[in-house]
Backbone as CSV, one residue per row, in Angstrom:
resi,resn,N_x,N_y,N_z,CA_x,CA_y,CA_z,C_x,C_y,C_z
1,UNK,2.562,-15.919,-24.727,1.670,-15.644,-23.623,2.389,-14.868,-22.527
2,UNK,3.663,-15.493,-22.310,3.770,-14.481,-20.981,4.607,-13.180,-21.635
3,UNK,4.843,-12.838,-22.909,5.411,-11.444,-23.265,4.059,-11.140,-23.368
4,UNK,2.957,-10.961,-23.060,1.621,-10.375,-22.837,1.269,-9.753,-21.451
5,UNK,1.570,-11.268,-20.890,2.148,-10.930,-19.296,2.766,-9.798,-19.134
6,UNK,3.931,-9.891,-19.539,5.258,-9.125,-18.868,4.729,-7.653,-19.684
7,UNK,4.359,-7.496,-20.707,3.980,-6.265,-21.327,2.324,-5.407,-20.030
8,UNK,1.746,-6.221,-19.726,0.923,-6.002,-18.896,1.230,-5.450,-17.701
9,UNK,2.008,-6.150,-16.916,2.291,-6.246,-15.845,3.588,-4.621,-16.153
10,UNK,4.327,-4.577,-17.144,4.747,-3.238,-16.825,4.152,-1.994,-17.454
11,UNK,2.950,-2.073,-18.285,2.061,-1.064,-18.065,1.176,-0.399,-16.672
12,UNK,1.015,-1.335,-16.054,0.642,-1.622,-14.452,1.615,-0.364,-13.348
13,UNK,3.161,-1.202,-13.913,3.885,-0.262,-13.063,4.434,1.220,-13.650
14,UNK,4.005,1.372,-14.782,4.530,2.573,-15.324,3.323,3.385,-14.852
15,UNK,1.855,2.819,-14.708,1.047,3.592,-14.402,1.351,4.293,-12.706
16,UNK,1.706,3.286,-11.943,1.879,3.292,-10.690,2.916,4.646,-10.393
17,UNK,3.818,4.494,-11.560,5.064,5.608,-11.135,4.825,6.517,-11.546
18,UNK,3.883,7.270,-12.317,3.399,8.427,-13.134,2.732,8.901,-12.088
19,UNK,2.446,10.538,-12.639,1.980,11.200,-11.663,0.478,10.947,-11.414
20,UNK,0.187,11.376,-10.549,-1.386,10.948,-9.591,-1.651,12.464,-9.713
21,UNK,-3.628,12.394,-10.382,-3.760,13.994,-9.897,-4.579,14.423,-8.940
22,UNK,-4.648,15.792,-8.257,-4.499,15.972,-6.940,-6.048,15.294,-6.319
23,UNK,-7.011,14.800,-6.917,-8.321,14.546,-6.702,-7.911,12.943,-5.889
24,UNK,-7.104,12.367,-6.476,-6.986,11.126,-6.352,-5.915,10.839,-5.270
25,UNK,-4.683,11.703,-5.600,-3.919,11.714,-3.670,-4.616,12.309,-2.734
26,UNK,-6.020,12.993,-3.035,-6.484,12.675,-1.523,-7.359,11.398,-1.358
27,UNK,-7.948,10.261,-2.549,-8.374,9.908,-2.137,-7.925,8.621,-1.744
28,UNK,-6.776,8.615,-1.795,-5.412,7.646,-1.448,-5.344,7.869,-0.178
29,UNK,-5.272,8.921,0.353,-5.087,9.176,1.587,-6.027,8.979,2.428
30,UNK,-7.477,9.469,1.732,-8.713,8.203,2.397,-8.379,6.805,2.824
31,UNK,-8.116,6.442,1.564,-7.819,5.054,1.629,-7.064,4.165,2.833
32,UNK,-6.051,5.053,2.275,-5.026,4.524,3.847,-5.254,5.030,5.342
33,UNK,-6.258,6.050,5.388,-6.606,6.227,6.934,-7.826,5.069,6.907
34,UNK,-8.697,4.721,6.054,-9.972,4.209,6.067,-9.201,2.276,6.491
35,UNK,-8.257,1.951,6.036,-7.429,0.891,6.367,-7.037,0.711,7.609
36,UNK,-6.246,2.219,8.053,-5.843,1.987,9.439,-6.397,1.862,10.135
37,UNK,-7.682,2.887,10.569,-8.501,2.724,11.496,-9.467,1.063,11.686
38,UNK,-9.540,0.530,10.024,-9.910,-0.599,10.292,-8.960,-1.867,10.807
39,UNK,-7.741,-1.254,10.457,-6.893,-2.338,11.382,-6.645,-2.240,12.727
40,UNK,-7.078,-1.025,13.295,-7.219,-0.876,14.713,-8.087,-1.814,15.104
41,UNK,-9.215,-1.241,14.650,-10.133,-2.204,15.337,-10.727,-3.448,15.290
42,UNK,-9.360,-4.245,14.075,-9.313,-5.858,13.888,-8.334,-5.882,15.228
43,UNK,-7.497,-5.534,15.004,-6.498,-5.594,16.228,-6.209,-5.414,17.431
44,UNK,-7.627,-4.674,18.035,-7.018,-4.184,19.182,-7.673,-5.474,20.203
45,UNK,-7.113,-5.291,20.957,-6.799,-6.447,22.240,-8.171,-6.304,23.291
46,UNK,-8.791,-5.092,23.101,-10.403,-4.806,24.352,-11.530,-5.730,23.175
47,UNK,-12.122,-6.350,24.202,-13.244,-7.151,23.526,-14.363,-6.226,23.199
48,UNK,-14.519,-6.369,21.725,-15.572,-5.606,21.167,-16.565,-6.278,20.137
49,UNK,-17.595,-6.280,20.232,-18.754,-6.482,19.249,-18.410,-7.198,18.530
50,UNK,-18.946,-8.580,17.673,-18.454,-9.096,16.497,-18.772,-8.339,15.470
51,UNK,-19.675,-7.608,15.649,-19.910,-6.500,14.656,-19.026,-5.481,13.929
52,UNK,-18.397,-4.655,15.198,-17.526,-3.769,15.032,-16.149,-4.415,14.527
53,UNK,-15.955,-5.763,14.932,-14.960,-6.418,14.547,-15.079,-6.452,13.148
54,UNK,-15.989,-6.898,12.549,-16.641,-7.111,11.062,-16.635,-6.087,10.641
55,UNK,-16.984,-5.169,10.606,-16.708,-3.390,10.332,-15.413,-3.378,9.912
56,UNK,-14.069,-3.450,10.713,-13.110,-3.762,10.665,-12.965,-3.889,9.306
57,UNK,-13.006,-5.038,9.554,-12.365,-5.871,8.360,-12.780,-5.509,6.719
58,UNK,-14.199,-4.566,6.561,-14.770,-4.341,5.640,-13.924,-2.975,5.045
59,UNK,-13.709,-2.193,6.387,-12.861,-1.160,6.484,-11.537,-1.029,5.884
60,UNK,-10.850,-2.272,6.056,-9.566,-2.564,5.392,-9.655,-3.184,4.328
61,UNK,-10.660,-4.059,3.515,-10.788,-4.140,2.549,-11.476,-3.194,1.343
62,UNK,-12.061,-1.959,1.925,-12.619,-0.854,1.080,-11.545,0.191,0.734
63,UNK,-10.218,0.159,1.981,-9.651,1.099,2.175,-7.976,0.466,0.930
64,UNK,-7.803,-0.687,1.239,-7.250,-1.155,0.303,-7.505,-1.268,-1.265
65,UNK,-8.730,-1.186,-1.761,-9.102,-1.128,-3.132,-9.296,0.341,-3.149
66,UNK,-9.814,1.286,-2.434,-9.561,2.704,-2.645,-8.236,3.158,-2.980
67,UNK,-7.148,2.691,-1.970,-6.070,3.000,-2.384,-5.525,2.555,-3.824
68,UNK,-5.629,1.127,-3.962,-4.657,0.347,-5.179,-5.177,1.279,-6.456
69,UNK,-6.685,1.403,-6.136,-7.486,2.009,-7.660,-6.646,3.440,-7.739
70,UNK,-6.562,4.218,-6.571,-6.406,5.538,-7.029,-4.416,5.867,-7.218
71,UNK,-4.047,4.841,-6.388,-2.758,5.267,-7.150,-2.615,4.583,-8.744
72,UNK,-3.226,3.774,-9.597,-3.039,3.828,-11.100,-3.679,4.633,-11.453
73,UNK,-4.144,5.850,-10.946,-5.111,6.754,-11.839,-4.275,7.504,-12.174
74,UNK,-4.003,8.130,-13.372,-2.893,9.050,-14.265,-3.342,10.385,-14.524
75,UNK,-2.824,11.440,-14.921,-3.276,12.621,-15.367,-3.203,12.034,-16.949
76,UNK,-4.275,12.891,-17.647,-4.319,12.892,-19.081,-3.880,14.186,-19.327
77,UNK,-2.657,13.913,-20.600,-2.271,15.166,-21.297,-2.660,15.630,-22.776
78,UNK,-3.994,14.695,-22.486,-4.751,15.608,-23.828,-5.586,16.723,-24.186
């Protein structure tokens, strides 16, 4: 079971270290602005809306699965 694991888990990272193609580093780069800006506005210290607060947080969780998804995306060399 866990040489299934461990075979898994470094297909995972071989994907991670391979190249990304160019469609997908930008949308990585979405990702991580779409994060920041939502951690601004979990974080910032002026009282704002529970709403916008909630925004937030949706923000950094969309912006985090945008990212994780698009850096395992690989070029195909077929």
């Amino acid at each position: 079971m866990e040489n299934q694991n461990g075979k898994f888990l470094g297909a995972i990272g071989q994907r991670a270290k391979a190249e990304t193609p160019l469609f997908f580093k930008k949308l990585r780069l979405a990702g991580l602005m779409l994060a920041a800006i939502g951690g601004v506005l979990v974080g910032t210290p002026v009282l704002l809306p529970a709403l916008v607060i909630q925004l937030g947080g949706y923000m950094i969780v969309g912006g985090t699965v945008l990212t994780a998804a698009s850096q395992v995306s690989v070029k195909d060399d077929k």
